[in-house]
C-alpha positions in Angstrom: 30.0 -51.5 98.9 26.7 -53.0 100.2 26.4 -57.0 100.9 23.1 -58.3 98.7 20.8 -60.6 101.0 18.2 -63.0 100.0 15.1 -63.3 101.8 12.2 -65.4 101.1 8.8 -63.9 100.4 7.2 -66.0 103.2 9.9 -64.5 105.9 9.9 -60.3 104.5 5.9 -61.2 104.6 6.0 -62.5 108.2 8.8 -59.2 108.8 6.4 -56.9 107.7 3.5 -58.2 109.4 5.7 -58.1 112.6 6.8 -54.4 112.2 3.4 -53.3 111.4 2.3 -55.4 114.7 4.5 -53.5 116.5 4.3 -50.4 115.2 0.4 -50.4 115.9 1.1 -51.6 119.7 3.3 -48.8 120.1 0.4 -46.1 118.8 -2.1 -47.9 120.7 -0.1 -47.9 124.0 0.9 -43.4 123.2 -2.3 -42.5 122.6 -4.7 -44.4 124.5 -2.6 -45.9 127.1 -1.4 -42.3 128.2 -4.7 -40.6 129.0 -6.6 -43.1 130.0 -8.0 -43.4 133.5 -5.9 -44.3 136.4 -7.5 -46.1 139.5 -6.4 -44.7 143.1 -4.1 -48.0 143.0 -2.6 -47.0 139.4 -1.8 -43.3 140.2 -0.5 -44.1 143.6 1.6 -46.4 141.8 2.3 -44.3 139.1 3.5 -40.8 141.3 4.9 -43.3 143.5 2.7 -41.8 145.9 0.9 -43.9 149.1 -2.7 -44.3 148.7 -3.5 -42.3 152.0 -1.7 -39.4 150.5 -3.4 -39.2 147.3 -7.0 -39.8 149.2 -5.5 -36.6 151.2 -4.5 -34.7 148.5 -8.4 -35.4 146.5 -9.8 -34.1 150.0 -7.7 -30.7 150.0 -8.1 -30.4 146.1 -4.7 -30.5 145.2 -4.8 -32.6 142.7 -6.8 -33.6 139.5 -9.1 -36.1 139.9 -13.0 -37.1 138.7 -15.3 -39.3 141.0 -18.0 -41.0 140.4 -20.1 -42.6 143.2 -17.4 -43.2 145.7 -14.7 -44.4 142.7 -12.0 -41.8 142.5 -10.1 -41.3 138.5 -7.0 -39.8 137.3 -6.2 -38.5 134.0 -2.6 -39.4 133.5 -1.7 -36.5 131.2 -3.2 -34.7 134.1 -1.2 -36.5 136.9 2.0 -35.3 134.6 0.8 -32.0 134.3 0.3 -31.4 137.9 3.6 -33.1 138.5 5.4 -31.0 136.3 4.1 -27.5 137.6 5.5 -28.3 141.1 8.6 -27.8 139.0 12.2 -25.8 140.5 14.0 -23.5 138.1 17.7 -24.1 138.4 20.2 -21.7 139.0 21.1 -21.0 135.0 17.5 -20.8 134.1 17.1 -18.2 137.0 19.9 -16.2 136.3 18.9 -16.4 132.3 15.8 -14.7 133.4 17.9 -12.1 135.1 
């Protein structure tokens, strides 16, 4: 059996307005948030990476990255993308291939 509640229409109008709030941050932050550009500071932060060897990696071309003038930008679906091909295969997926 389900307990009835009573809600006033000032507080499920405030409820919605909050849900839709948050719902709308939550897009905002997956779409844009995720590809946006990344300084040197925010993908050194981001890979966890020190400054110094993300400059090095730019210089060698090892990684994604766009500059402008002397400003260097990262791509963070690019960041994970280059992350994620540095990738091991574990034993089972090795010996699945086999």
């Amino acid at each position: 059996m389900t307990k009835a509640y009573v809600i006033s229409a000032d507080d499920l109008n405030n409820l919605i307005h909050q849900s839709i709030r948050s719902a709308l941050s939550e897009q905002s932050e997956n779409t844009t948030g995720k590809d946006r550009f990344l300084t040197i500071a925010e993908a050194s932060e981001y890979l966890n990476l020190a400054k110094q060897t993300i400059y090095g990696l730019t210089s060698t071309r090892g990684i994604p990255f766009m500059k402008r003038g002397k400003k260097l930008y990262f791509r963070r679906t690019e960041l994970e993308t280059w992350v994620l091909e540095g990738k091991k295969k574990t034993v089972k997926e090795i010996e699945r291939e086999v």
